[in-house]
C-alpha positions in Angstrom: -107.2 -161.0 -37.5 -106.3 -157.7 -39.3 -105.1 -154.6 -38.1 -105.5 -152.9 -41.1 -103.2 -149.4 -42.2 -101.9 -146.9 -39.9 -105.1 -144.7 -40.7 -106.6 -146.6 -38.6 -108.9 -148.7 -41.6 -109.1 -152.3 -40.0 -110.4 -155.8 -40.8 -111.2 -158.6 -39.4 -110.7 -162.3 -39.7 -110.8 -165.0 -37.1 -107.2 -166.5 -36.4 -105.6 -165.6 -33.3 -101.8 -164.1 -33.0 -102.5 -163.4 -37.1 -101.2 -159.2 -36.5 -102.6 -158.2 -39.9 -102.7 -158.8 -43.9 -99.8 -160.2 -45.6 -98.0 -158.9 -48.8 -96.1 -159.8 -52.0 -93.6 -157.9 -54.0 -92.1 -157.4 -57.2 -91.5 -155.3 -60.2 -94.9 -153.9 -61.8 -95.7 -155.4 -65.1 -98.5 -153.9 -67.7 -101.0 -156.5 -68.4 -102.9 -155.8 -71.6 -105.6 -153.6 -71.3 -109.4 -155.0 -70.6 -112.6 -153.8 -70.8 -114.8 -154.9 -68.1 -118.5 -154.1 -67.6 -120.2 -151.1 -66.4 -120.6 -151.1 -62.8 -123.4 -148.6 -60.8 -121.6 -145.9 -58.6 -122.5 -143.8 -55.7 -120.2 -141.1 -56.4 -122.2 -140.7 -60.2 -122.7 -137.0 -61.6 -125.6 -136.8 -63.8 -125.8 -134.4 -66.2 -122.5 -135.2 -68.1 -122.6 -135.5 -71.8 -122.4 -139.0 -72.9 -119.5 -139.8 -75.1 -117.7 -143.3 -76.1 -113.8 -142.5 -76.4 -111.6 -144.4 -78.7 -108.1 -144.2 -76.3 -107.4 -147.3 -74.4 -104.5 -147.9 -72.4 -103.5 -150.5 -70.1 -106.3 -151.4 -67.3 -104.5 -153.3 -64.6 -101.4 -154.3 -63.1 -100.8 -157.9 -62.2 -97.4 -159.2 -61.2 -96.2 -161.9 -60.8 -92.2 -163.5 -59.8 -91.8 -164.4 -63.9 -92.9 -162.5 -66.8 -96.5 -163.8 -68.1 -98.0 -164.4 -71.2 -100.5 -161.9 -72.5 -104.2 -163.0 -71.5 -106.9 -162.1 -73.6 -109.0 -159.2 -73.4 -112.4 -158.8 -71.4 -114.8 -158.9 -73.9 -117.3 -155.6 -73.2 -120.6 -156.6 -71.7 -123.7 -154.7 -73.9 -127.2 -153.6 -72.6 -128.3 -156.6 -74.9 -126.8 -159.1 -73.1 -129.1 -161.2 -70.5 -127.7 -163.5 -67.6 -130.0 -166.4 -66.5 -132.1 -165.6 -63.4 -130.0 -165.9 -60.5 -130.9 -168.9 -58.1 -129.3 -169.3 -54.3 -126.0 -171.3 -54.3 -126.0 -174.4 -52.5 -125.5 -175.4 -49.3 -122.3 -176.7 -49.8 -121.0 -173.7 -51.9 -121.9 -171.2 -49.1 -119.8 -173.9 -46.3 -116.8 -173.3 -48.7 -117.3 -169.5 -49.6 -118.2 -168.5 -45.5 -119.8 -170.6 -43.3 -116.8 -173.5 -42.8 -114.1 -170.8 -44.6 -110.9 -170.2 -42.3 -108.3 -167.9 -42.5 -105.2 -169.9 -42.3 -101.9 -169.4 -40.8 -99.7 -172.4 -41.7 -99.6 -173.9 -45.6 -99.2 -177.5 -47.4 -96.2 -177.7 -49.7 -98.6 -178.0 -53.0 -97.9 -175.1 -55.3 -100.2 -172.5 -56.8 -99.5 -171.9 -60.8 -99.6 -168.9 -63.0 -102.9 -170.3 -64.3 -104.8 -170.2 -61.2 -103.5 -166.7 -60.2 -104.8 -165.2 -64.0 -108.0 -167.4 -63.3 -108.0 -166.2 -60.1 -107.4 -162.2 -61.4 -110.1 -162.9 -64.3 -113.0 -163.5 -61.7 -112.1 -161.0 -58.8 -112.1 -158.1 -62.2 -115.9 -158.5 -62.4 -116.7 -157.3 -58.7 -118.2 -153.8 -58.9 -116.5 -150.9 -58.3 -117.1 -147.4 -57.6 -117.7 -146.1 -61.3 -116.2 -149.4 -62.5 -112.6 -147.1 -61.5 -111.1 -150.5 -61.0 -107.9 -149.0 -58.6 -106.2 -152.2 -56.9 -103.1 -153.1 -58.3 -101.6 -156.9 -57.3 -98.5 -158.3 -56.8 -98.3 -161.6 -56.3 -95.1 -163.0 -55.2 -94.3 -166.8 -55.9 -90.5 -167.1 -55.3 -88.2 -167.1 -52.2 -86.0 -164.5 -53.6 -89.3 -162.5 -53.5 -91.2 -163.3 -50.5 -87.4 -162.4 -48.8 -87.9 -158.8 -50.5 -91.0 -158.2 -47.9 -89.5 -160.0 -44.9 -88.1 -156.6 -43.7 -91.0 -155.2 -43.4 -92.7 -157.8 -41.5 -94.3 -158.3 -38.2 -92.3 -161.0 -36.5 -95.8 -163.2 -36.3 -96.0 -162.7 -40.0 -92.9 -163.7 -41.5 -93.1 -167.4 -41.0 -96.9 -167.0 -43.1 -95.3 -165.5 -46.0 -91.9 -167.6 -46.0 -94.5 -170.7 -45.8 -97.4 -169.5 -48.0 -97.0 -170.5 -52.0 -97.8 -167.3 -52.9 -98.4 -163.8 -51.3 -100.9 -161.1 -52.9 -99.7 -157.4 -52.0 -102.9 -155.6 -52.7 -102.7 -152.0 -53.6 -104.4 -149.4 -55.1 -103.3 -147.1 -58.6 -103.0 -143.2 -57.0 -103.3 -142.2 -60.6 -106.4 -144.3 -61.7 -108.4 -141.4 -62.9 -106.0 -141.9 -66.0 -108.0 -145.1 -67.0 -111.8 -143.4 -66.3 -111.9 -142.9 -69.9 -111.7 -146.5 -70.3 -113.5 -147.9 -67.7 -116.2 -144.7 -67.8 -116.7 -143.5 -70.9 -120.2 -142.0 -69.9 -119.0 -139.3 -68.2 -116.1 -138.1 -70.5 -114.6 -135.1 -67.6 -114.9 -138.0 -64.8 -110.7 -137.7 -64.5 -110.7 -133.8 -64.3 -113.4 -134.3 -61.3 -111.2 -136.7 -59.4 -107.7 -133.9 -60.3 -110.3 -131.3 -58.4 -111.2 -133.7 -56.0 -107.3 -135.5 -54.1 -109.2 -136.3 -51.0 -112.2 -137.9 -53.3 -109.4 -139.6 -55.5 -108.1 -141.0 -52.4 -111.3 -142.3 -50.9 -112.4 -143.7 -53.6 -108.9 -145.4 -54.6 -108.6 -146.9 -51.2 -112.3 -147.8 -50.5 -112.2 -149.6 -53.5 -109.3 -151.7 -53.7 -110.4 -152.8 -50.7 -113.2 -154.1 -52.0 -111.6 -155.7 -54.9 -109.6 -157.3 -52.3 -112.1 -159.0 -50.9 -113.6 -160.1 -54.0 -110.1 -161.8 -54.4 -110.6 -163.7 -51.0 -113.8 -165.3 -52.0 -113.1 -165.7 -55.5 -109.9 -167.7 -54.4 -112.2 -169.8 -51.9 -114.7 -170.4 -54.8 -111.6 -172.0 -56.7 -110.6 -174.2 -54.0 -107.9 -172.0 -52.4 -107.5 -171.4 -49.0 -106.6 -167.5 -47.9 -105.1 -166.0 -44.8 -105.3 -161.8 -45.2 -103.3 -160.0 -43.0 -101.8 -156.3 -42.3 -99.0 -156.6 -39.4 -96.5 -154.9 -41.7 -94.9 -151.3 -42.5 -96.6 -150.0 -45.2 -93.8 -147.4 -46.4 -91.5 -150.0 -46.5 -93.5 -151.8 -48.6 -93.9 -148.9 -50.6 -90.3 -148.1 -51.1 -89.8 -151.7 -51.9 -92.1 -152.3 -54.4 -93.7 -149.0 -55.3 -90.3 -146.9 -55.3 -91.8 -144.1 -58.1 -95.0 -143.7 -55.6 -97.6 -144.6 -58.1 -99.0 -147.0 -55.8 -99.8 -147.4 -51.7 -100.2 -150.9 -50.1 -102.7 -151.8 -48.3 -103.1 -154.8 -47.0 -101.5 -158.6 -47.7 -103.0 -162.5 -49.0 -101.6 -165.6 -48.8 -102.8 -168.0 -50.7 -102.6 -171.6 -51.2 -103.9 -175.3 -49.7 -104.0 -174.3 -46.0 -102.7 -176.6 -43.3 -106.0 -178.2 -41.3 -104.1 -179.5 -38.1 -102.6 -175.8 -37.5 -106.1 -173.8 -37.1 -107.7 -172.2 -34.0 -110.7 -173.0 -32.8 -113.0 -170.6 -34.8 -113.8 -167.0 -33.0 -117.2 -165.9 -32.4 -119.1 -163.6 -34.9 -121.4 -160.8 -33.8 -125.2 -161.6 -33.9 -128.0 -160.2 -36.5 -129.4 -158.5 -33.3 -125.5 -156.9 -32.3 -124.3 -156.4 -35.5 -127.7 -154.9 -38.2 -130.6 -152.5 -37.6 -133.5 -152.8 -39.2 -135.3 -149.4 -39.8 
């Protein structure tokens, strides 16, 4: 279902004529700032003194069409702290996170609140990150004033979807995020001058990221009863102009979100086989 950026990054989903990931817009709004819990990283540089900073500043950006309340912060997560034993979900968990999951391209008319979108934030923040960097940035747009803001920049097949849709996620990622490592990183304190040596790194790692977070969204949203239809199908420098005009941050793809519309599905595509799809070495 997605044809991802114009770099050529795609994903896929499983409703035909959807021609990619559908956005939100509106003004960036600082959140307060949270601490979340150390993730592992690939990229990780041993040898790096370790050092805990005192300078916070904000984490994330969440927006929304009204001005929210502040949420509470993130309590840190300590080496002393224990989670039970994990045990396999459910049958019917998995049916509503994957197996019976659709991607959906028409909506109810039930609304989604402010509550369920910071619920919604507040799980997707705990997803693991590269270096726990944290880079996607979301937008969600809940008014018509501002779904008609990203209409321009919409594939035809798309603009129905976001018109329909109770809210729209634009998910992007922070181009500066190295500014927050000392936050989010504190073990390696020169972690931000690495990334200013590094633009193509930065970049990578911004983008690979987000996109991850993004789909920690998707299935976080499923897990609370929501029904998702991502999509690309749009101009991303539009977008960009729209609702990042000081170039801070780059779109990638879109979410709509809400109670999807049963009677207005495809049957479900085909997914590649264990035996296509994984090698076992």
């Amino acid at each position: 279902m997605w044809n991802s950026r114009a770099d050529g990054t795609a994903i896929n989903g499983d409703t035909p004529g959807n021609q990619g990931l559908e956005s939100a817009g509106g003004p960036i709004r600082s959140a307060r700032s949270a601490r979340l819990f150390v993730g592992s990283d690939p990229f990780f540089r041993a040898g790096a003194a370790i050092m805990f900073l005192t300078r916070r500043e904000p984490l994330a950006w969440i927006s929304a069409v009204r001005p929210p309340p502040a949420a509470p912060d993130c309590p840190p997560t300590t080496t002393t702290e224990h989670s039970p034993m994990p045990q396999p979900l459910d049958a019917q968990a998995l049916d509503q996170l994957f197996r019976t999951a659709r991607t959906y391209p028409r909506w109810q008319d039930r609304p989604v609140s402010e509550a369920q979108l910071r619920e919604l934030y507040d799980l997707t923040r705990f997803g693991p990150t590269s270096m726990n960097a944290s880079p996607a940035r979301f937008v969600f747009l809940q008014s018509a004033a501002a779904k008609e803001r990203l209409v321009p920049a919409l594939m035809e097949g798309n603009v129905a979807k976001v018109r329909e849709a109770p809210v729209t996620v634009i998910l992007a990622h922070d181009t500066r995020f190295p500014e927050l490592m000392a936050e989010l990183w504190p073990h390696t304190p020169n972690v931000a001058a690495m990334f200013a040596a590094d633009p193509p790194w930065a970049e990578m790692t911004a983008f690979r990221n987000s996109t991850l977070q993004g789909a920690y969204l998707i299935l976080a949203a499923r897990a609370l009863g929501l029904d998702v239809g991502p999509m690309s199908g749009f101009d991303n420098a539009r977008v960009d102009a729209e609702f990042f005009p000081d170039g801070r941050c780059r779109s990638n793809f879109l979410i709509t979100l809400g109670y999807g519309e049963p009677g207005a599905l495809h049957p479900r595509g085909p997914r590649l086989s264990f035996e296509r799809a994984a090698t076992l070495l």
